[in-house]
TIBAVO-562006 format. One line per field, with one value per residue: residue number from 1; residue in three letters; x, z, y of N, C-alpha, C, O in turn. Coordinates in steps of 0.2 Angstrom, whole numbers, plus 5000, padded with zeros to 4 digits. Atoms other than C-alpha are relative to their C-alpha. Layout:
// TIBAVO-562006
k <- [NUM, ...]
r <- [Ala, ...]
n.X <- [X, ...]
n.Z <- [Z, ...]
n.Y <- [Y, ...]
ca.X <- [X, ...]
ca.Z <- [Z, ...]
ca.Y <- [Y, ...]
c.X <- [X, ...]
c.Z <- [Z, ...]
c.Y <- [Y, ...]
o.X <- [X, ...]
o.Z <- [Z, ...]
o.Y <- [Y, ...]
// end
This chain:
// TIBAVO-562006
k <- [1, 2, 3, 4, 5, 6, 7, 8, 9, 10, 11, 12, 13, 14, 15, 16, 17, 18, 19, 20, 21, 22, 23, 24, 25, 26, 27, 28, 29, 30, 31, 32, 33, 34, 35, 36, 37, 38, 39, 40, 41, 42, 43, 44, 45, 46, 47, 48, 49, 50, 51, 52, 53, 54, 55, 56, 57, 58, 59, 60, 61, 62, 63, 64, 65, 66, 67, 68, 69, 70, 71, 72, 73, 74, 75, 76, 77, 78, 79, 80, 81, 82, 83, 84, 85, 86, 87, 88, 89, 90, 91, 92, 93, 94, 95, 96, 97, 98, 99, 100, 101, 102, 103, 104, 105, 106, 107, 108, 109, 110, 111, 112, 113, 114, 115, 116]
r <- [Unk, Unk, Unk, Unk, Unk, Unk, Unk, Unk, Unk, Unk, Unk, Unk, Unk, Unk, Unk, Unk, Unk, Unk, Unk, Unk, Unk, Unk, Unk, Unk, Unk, Unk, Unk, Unk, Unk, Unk, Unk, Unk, Unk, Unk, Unk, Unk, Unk, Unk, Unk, Unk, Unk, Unk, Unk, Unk, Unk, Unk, Unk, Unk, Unk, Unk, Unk, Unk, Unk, Unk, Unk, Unk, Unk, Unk, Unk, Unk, Unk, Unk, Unk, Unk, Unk, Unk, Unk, Unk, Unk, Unk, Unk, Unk, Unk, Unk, Unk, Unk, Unk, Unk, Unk, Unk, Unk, Unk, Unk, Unk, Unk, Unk, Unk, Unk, Unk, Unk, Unk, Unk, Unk, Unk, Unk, Unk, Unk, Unk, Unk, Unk, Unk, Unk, Unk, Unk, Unk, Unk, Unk, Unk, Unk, Unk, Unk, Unk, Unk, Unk, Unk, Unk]
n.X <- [5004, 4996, 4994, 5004, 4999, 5003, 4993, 4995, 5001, 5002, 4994, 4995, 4996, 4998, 5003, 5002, 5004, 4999, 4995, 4997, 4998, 4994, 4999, 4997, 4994, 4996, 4997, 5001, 5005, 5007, 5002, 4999, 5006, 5006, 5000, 5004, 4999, 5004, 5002, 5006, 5000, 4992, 4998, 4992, 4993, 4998, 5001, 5004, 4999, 5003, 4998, 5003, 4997, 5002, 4998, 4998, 4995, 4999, 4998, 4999, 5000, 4999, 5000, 4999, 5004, 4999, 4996, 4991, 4997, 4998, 5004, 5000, 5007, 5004, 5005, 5005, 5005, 5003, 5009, 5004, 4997, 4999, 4998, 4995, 4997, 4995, 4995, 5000, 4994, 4999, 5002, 5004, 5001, 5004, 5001, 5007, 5000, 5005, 5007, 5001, 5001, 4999, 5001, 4997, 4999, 4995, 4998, 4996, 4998, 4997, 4994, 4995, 4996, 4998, 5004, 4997]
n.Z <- [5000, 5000, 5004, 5009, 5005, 4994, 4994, 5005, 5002, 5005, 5005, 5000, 4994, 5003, 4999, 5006, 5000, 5004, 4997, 4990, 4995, 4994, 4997, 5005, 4995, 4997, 5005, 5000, 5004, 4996, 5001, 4994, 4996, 5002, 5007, 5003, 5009, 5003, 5006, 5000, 5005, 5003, 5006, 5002, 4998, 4991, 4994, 4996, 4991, 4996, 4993, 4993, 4994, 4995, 4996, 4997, 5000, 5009, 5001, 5005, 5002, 5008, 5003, 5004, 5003, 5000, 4994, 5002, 5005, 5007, 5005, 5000, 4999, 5006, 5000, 4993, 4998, 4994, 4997, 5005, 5003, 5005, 5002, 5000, 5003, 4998, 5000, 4994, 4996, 4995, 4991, 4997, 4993, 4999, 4994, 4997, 4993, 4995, 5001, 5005, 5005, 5006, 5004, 5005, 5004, 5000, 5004, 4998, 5001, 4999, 5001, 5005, 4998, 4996, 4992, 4995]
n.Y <- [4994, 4993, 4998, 5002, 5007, 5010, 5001, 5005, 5006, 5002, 4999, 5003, 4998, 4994, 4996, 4997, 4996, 4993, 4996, 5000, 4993, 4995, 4993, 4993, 4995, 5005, 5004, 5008, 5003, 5001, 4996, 4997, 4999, 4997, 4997, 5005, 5001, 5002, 5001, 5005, 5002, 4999, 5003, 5003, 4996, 4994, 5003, 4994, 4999, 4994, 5002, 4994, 4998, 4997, 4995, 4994, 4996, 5001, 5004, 5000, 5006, 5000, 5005, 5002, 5002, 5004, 5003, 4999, 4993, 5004, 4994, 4993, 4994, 4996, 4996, 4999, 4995, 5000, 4998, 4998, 4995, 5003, 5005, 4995, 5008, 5000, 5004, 5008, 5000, 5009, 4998, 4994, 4997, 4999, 4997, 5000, 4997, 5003, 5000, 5000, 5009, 4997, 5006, 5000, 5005, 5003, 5005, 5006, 5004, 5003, 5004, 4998, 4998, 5005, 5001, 4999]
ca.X <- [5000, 5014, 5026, 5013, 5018, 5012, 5021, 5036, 5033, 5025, 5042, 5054, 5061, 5064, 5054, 5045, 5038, 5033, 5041, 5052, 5055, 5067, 5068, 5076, 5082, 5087, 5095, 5087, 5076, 5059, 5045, 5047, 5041, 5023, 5024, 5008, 5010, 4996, 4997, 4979, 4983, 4997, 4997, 5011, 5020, 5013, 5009, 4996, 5003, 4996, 5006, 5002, 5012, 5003, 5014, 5019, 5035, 5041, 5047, 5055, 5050, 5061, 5054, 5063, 5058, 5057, 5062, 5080, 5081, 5077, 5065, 5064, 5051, 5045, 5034, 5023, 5006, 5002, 4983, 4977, 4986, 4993, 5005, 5024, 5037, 5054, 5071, 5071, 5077, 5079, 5075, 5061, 5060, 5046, 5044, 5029, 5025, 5016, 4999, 4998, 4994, 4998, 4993, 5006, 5003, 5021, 5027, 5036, 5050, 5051, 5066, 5077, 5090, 5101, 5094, 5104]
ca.Z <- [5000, 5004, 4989, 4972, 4973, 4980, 4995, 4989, 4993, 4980, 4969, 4975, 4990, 4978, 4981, 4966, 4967, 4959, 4972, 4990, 5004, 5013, 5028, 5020, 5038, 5047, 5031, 5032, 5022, 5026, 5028, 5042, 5058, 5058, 5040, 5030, 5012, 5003, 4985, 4979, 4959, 4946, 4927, 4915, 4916, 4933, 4949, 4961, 4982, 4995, 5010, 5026, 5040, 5055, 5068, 5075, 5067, 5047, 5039, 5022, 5014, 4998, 4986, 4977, 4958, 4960, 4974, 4966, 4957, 4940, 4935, 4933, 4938, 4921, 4929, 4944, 4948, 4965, 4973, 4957, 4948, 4932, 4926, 4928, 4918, 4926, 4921, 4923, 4940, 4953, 4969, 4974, 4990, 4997, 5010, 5024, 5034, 5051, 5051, 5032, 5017, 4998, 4984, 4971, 4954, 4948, 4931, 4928, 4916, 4918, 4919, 4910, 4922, 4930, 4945, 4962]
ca.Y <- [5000, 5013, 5009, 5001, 4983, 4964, 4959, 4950, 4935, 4933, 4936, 4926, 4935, 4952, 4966, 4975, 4992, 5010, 5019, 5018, 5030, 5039, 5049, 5065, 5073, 5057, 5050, 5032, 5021, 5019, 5032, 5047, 5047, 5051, 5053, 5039, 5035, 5029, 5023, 5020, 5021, 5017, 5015, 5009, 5027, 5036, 5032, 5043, 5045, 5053, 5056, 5066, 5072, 5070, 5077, 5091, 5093, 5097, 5081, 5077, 5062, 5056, 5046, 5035, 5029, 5011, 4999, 4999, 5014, 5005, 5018, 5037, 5051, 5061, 5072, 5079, 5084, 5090, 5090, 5089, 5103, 5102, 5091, 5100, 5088, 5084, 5080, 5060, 5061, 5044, 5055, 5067, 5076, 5080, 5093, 5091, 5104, 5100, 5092, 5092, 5078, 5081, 5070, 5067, 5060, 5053, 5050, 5035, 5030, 5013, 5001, 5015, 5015, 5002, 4994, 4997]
c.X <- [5004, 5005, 4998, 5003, 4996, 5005, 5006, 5002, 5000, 5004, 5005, 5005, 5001, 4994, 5000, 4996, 4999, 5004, 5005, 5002, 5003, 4998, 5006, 5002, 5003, 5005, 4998, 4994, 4996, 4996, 5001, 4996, 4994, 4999, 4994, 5002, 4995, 5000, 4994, 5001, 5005, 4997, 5007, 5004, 4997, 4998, 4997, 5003, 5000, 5005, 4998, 5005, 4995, 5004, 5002, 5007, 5001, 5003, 5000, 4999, 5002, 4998, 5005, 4996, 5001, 5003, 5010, 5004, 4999, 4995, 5000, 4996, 5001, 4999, 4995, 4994, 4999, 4994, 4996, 5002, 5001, 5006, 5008, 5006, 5009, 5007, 5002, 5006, 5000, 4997, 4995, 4998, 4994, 4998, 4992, 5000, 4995, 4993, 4997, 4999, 5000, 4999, 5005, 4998, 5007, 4999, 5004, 5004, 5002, 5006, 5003, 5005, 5002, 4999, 5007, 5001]
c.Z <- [5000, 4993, 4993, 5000, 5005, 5002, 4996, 5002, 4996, 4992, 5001, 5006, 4998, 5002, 4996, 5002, 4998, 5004, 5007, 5002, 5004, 5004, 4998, 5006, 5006, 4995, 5002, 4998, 5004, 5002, 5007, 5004, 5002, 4994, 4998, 4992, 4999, 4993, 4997, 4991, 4996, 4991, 4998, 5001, 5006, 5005, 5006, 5010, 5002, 5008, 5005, 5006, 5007, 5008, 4999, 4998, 4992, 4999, 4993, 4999, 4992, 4996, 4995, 4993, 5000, 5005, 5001, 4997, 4993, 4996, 5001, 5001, 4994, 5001, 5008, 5001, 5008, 5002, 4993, 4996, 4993, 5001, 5000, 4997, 5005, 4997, 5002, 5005, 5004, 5004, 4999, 5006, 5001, 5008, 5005, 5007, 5005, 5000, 4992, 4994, 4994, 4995, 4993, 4993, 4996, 4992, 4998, 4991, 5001, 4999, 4994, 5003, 5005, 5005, 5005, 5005]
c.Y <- [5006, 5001, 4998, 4996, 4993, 5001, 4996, 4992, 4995, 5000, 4999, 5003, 5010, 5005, 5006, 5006, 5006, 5003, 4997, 5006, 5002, 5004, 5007, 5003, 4993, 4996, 4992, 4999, 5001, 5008, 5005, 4998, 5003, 5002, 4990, 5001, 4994, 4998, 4995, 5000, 4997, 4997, 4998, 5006, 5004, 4996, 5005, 4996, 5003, 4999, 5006, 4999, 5000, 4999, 5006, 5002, 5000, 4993, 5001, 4994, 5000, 4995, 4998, 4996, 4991, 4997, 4999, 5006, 5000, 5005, 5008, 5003, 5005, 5009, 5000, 5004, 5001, 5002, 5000, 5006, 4999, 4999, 5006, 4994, 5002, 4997, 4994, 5002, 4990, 5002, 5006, 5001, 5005, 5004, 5002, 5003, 4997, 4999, 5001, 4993, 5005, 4995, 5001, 4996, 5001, 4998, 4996, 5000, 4994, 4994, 5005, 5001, 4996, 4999, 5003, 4994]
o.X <- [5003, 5008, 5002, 5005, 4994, 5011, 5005, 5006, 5003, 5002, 5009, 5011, 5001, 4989, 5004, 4992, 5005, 5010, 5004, 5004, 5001, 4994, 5012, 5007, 5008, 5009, 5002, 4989, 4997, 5000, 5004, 4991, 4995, 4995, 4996, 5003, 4996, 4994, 4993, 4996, 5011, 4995, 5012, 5009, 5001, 4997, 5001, 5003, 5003, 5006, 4997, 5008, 4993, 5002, 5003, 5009, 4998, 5006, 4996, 5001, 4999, 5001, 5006, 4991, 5007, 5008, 5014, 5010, 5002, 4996, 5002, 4991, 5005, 5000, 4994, 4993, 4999, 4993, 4991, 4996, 4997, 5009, 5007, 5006, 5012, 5007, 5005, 5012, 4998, 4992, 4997, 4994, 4994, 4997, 4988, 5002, 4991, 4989, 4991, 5000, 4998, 5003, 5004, 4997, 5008, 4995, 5008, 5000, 5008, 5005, 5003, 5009, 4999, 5000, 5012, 5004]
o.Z <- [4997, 4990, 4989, 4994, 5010, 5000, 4991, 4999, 4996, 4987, 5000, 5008, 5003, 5003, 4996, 5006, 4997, 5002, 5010, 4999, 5009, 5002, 4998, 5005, 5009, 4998, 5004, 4999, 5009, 5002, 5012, 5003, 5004, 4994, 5001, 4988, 5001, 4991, 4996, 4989, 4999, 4990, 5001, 5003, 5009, 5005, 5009, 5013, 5001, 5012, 5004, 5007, 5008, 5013, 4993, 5000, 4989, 5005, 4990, 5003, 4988, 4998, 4990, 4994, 4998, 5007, 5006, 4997, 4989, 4990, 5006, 4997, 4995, 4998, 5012, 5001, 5011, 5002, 4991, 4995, 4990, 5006, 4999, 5000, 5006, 4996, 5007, 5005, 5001, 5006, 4996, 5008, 4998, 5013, 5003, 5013, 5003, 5000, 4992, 4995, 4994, 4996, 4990, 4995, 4993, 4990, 5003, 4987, 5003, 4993, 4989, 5001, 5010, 5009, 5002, 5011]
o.Y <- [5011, 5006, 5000, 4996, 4992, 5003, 4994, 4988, 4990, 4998, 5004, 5000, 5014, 5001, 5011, 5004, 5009, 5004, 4991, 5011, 4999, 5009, 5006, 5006, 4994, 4992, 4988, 5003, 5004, 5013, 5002, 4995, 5009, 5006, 4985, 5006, 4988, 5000, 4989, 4997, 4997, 4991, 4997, 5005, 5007, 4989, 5009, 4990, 5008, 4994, 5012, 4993, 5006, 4995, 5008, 5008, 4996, 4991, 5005, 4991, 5004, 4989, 5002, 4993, 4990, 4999, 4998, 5008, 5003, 5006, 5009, 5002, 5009, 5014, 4996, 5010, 4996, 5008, 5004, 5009, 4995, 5002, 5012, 4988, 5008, 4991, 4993, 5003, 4985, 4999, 5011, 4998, 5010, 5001, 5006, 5001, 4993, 5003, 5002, 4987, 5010, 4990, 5006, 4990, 5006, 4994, 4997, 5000, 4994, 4992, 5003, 5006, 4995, 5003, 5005, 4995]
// end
Protein backbone atom coordinates (compact mmCIF):
# COMPACT_ATOMS: atom_id res chain seq x y z
CA UNK A 1 0.00 0.00 0.00
CA UNK A 2 2.86 2.70 0.86
CA UNK A 3 5.23 1.75 -2.20
CA UNK A 4 2.59 0.30 -5.54
CA UNK A 5 3.54 -3.40 -5.40
CA UNK A 6 2.41 -7.25 -3.94
CA UNK A 7 4.30 -8.27 -1.08
CA UNK A 8 7.29 -9.93 -2.11
CA UNK A 9 6.50 -13.09 -1.31
CA UNK A 10 5.05 -13.47 -4.09
CA UNK A 11 8.49 -12.89 -6.18
CA UNK A 12 10.77 -14.77 -5.09
CA UNK A 13 12.22 -12.96 -2.07
CA UNK A 14 12.70 -9.64 -4.47
CA UNK A 15 10.80 -6.87 -3.78
CA UNK A 16 9.01 -4.98 -6.83
CA UNK A 17 7.57 -1.58 -6.69
CA UNK A 18 6.62 1.98 -8.17
CA UNK A 19 8.11 3.79 -5.69
CA UNK A 20 10.43 3.62 -1.97
CA UNK A 21 10.99 6.07 0.79
CA UNK A 22 13.36 7.80 2.59
CA UNK A 23 13.65 9.78 5.64
CA UNK A 24 15.11 13.03 3.95
CA UNK A 25 16.43 14.59 7.58
CA UNK A 26 17.39 11.39 9.42
CA UNK A 27 19.09 10.06 6.24
CA UNK A 28 17.46 6.46 6.34
CA UNK A 29 15.18 4.16 4.48
CA UNK A 30 11.71 3.73 5.28
CA UNK A 31 8.97 6.48 5.70
CA UNK A 32 9.35 9.43 8.40
CA UNK A 33 8.16 9.46 11.51
CA UNK A 34 4.63 10.27 11.60
CA UNK A 35 4.74 10.52 8.00
CA UNK A 36 1.62 7.82 5.96
CA UNK A 37 1.94 6.94 2.40
CA UNK A 38 -0.77 5.72 0.61
CA UNK A 39 -0.61 4.66 -2.95
CA UNK A 40 -4.14 4.01 -4.15
CA UNK A 41 -3.36 4.27 -8.24
CA UNK A 42 -0.62 3.35 -10.86
CA UNK A 43 -0.63 2.93 -14.68
CA UNK A 44 2.21 1.79 -17.03
CA UNK A 45 4.00 5.37 -16.73
CA UNK A 46 2.58 7.13 -13.45
CA UNK A 47 1.75 6.31 -10.12
CA UNK A 48 -0.70 8.62 -7.78
CA UNK A 49 0.63 8.99 -3.63
CA UNK A 50 -0.76 10.52 -1.07
CA UNK A 51 1.28 11.17 1.94
CA UNK A 52 0.34 13.16 5.12
CA UNK A 53 2.41 14.35 7.93
CA UNK A 54 0.52 13.96 11.10
CA UNK A 55 2.72 15.41 13.61
CA UNK A 56 3.87 18.11 15.07
CA UNK A 57 6.99 18.64 13.48
CA UNK A 58 8.17 19.35 9.48
CA UNK A 59 9.40 16.25 7.76
CA UNK A 60 11.00 15.34 4.35
CA UNK A 61 10.04 12.30 2.79
CA UNK A 62 12.27 11.19 -0.33
CA UNK A 63 10.79 9.19 -2.80
CA UNK A 64 12.59 6.95 -4.55
CA UNK A 65 11.64 5.73 -8.45
CA UNK A 66 11.37 2.19 -8.08
CA UNK A 67 12.50 -0.15 -5.24
CA UNK A 68 16.08 -0.27 -6.89
CA UNK A 69 16.16 2.84 -8.52
CA UNK A 70 15.42 1.05 -12.07
CA UNK A 71 12.93 3.59 -13.05
CA UNK A 72 12.86 7.38 -13.36
CA UNK A 73 10.27 10.25 -12.49
CA UNK A 74 9.10 12.21 -15.86
CA UNK A 75 6.80 14.49 -14.24
CA UNK A 76 4.64 15.85 -11.25
CA UNK A 77 1.17 16.80 -10.44
CA UNK A 78 0.37 17.95 -7.06
CA UNK A 79 -3.30 17.92 -5.37
CA UNK A 80 -4.65 17.84 -8.64
CA UNK A 81 -2.87 20.54 -10.37
CA UNK A 82 -1.33 20.47 -13.64
CA UNK A 83 1.09 18.26 -14.82
CA UNK A 84 4.82 19.95 -14.43
CA UNK A 85 7.48 17.60 -16.31
CA UNK A 86 10.82 16.71 -14.71
CA UNK A 87 14.24 16.07 -15.74
CA UNK A 88 14.17 12.05 -15.49
CA UNK A 89 15.37 12.11 -12.02
CA UNK A 90 15.80 8.84 -9.36
CA UNK A 91 14.95 11.03 -6.19
CA UNK A 92 12.29 13.37 -5.26
CA UNK A 93 12.02 15.27 -2.04
CA UNK A 94 9.11 16.02 -0.51
CA UNK A 95 8.85 18.67 1.97
CA UNK A 96 5.76 18.18 4.80
CA UNK A 97 4.96 20.87 6.87
CA UNK A 98 3.21 20.00 10.22
CA UNK A 99 -0.18 18.38 10.20
CA UNK A 100 -0.45 18.34 6.48
CA UNK A 101 -1.21 15.69 3.38
CA UNK A 102 -0.47 16.11 -0.48
CA UNK A 103 -1.48 14.05 -3.20
CA UNK A 104 1.25 13.38 -5.85
CA UNK A 105 0.63 12.06 -9.17
CA UNK A 106 4.24 10.65 -10.49
CA UNK A 107 5.50 9.98 -13.87
CA UNK A 108 7.27 6.97 -14.35
CA UNK A 109 9.97 6.04 -16.83
CA UNK A 110 10.13 2.67 -16.34
CA UNK A 111 13.11 0.18 -16.25
CA UNK A 112 15.34 3.00 -18.06
CA UNK A 113 18.07 2.93 -15.58
CA UNK A 114 20.27 0.48 -14.01
CA UNK A 115 18.86 -1.21 -10.94
CA UNK A 116 20.84 -0.60 -7.52
Amino acid sequence: LTTGGPMHAYHGGLQFSAIRHFDGLECRPGLPAGVAALVDAQGRDWVRVTLCNTGPAPRQSILQAGMFGEHRFTGTAQDGGPPAPLDPARFLAVDLPPGTSTTLTLGLARFSARPS
